[in-house]
N, C-alpha and C positions, 0 to 999 in steps of 0.2 A: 778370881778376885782382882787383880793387875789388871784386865780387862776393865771391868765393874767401874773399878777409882776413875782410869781413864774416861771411860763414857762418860762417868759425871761429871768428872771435871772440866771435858770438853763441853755438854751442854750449860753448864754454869757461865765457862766462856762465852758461850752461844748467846748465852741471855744478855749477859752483861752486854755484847757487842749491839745486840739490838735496842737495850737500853741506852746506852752511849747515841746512836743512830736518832733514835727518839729524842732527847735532851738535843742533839743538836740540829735537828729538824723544829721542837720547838721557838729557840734559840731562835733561826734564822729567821721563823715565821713573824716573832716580835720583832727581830729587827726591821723588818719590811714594814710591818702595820706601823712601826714608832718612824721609819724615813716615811709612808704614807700619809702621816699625820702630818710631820712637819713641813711637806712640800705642802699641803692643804692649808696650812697658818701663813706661808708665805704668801699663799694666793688670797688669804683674807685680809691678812695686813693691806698687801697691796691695792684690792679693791675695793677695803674702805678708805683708804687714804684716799684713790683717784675721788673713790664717789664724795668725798667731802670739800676737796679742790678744785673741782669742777661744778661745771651747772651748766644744762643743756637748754636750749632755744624752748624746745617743745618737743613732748616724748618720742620719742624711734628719732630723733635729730639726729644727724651723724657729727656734726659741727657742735661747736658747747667753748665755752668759755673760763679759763683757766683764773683762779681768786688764789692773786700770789698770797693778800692777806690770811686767807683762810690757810694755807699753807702755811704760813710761819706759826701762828698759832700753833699747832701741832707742833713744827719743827723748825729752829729758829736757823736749822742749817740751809732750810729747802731754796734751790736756785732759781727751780722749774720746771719743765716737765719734757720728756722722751715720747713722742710717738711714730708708731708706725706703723701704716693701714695694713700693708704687705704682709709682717709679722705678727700684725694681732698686737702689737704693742704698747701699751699705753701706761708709764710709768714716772715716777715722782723722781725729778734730781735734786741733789745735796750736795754739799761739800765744805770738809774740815782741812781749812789751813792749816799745811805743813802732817798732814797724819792722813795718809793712804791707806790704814788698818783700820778703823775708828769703824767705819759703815760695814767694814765685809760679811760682819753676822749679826749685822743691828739692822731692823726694820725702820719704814717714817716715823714709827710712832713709838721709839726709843726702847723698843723690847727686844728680847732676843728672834733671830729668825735666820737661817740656815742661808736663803737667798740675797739676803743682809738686803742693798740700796745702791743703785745704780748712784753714784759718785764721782766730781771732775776732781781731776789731780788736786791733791792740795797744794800741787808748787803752783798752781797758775794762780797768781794774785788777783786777776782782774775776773776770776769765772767766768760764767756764759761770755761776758764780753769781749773776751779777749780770742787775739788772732788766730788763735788756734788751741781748740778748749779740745781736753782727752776727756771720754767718760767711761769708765769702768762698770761691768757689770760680770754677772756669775754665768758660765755654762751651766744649766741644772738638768740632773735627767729625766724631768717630769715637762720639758719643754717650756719653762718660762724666764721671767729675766733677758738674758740676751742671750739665750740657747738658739732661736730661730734666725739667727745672724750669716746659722751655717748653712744656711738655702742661700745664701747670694753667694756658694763656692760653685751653684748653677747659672752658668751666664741664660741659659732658657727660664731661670727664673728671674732671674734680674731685666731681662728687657719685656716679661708681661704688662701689660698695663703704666699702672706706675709705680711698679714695684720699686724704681730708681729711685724713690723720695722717700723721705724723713722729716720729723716737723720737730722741733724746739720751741717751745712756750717759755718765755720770759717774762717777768714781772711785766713789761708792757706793751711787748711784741709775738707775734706769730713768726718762726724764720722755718723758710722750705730750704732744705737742702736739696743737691742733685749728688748718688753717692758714683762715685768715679773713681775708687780703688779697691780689692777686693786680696786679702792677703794672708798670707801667715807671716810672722813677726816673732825674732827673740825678744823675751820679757823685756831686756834693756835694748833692744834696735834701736834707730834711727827714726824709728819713727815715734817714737816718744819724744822728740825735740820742740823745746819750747821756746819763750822770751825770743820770738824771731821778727825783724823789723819786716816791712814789706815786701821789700824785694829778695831778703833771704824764704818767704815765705811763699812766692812765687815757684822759686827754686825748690824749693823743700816739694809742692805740689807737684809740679815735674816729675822729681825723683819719685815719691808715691806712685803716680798714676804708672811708671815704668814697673814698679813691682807688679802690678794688678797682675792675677791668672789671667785675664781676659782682659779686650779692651773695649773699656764703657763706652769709648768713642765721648767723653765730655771735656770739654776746653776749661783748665786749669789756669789759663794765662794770665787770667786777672784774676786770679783768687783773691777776696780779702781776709774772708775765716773760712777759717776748713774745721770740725767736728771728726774726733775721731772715738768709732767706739770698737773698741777692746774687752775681747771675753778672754776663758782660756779656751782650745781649741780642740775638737771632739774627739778627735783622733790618739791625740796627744798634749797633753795636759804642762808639757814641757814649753809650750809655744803658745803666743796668745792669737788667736784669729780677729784678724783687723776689718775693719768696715769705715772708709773715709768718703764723707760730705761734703761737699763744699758750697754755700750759700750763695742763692740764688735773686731769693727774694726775700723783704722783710714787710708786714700786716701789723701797721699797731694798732692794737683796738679800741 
C-alpha cells in the first residue's frame, strides 16, 4: 500500500512537472511572437515615415530628396535625416530640448515603439547645426536602428568601398561625413562634450581619433562639425559604442 501512495504521488508529480514545462514553454513562445511583433512595428513605423519624407527622382533611383516640410507635418520635432549606404540605414531624426528620454520608446509618428527614434542631445541648442551634434539611437536585436554600427568594430569593414561615409539631410542641405573614430565610450565619457568653441573642438577630435580601435588614417585638423552617433554596445550594454564623423562636404539642394 506505502508503495502504491508513493507511485502515485510520484506520477502526479510527474505530471504537474510536465505541466509546469508546458505553461512555461507556452509562456516563452508568446513572448517571442509579442518581441516579433514589436521589432516588425518598428520596422513599419520607420518605413512609413522614410517613405512619406522622401521622394525619389525616378523608380529604382538610389538618390531622392529629403521634404523637411513633409516631416514636420508628422512631427514637429523632426531635424532630418540619418543615412547610411554601408548599414542599410536610412532613418528620421528628432530632437526634444532639454529631455533625452522623451524619444526612447516613441516612434516619428508619436506612437509607442520599442526602437523609439534616433535623437540629438536635447542639451545641444543649436541641433544639426551645431559644432558637434550627438545622435542617439537603440542596439536592437533584430538588426535595425543603430544595431549595425557594430560592423565598423571591423577595420576590413570600414575600409570596403565607402563604407567610411554617412550622410545627414537637413532642412536644406546634403552633409557627407568621413567617420574617423570607432570606439567604446562610458555613458558619461568625454566624449559626450559639448558647447565647444573651435579650437577646443579641434582638440576634442584629436583626442577622439586617439581612442579609435583602429586608425581610419583621416585628418581631423580642421574639423568644423564632427556627428557623433552613440548606441549601447552589443557586448555589454553597460558602455555605449561610439561612431564619430566628421564633415566633409555640404550639397544644398
Amino acid at each position: 500500500m506505502g508503495n502504491e501512495k508513493k507511485g502515485k504521488k510520484g506520477t502526479i508529480i510527474a505530471i504537474l512537472v510536465i505541466i509546469g514545462a508546458g505553461i512555461a514553454l507556452v509562456i516563452a513562445l508568446v513572448n517571442i511572437l509579442m518581441l516579433q511583433g514589436e521589432y516588425r512595428h518598428v520596422q513599419e513605423i520607420n518605413e512609413s515615415a522614410v517613405a512619406a519624407i522622401t521622394e525619389t527622382q525616378q523608380e529604382g533611383d538610389k538618390e531622392f530628396k529629403y521634404n523637411h516640410e513633409e516631416a514636420l507635418k508628422i512631427n514637429k520635432d523632426a531635424k532630418g535625416m540619418y543615412r547610411n549606404d554601408a548599414t542599410g540605414t536610412l532613418l528620421p531624426v528628432v530632437q526634444r530640448l532639454k529631455d533625452d528620454e522623451y524619444y526612447l520608446h516613441l516612434g516619428f509618428d508619436g506612437e509607442y515603439s520599442r526602437g523609439g527614434t534616433l535623437f540629438i542631445s536635447g542639451d545641444i541648442e543649436r541641433g544639426l547645426d551645431a559644432n558637434h551634434v550627438i545622435i542617439y539611437g537603440h542596439h536592437m536585436n533584430d538588426g535595425s536602428m543603430l544595431t549595425r554600427n557594430n560592423d565598423y568594430k571591423d577595420a576590413d569593414f570600414y575600409r570596403q568601398g565607402t563604407n567610411d561615409t554617412f550622410y545627414i539631410y537637413t532642412p536644406n542641405v546634403l552633409r557627407e561625413y568621413r567617420i574617423f573614430a570607432v570606439y567604446n565610450s562610458d555613458p558619461s565619457g568625454p566624449v559626450y562634450t559639448i558647447n565647444m568653441n573651435e579650437e577646443e573642438l579641434k582638440v576634442y577630435a584629436g583626442e577622439c581619433k586617439q581612442r579609435s580601435i583602429y586608425d581610419t588614417g583621416v585628418d581631423v585638423s580642421k574639423a568644423g562639425q564632427i556627428v557623433t552617433l552613440s548606441s549601447c554596445e552589443a557586448t555589454d550594454y553597460n558602455y555605449r559604442l561610439v561612431v564619430q564623423g566628421v564633415l566633409v562636404k555640404e550639397t544644398p539642394y
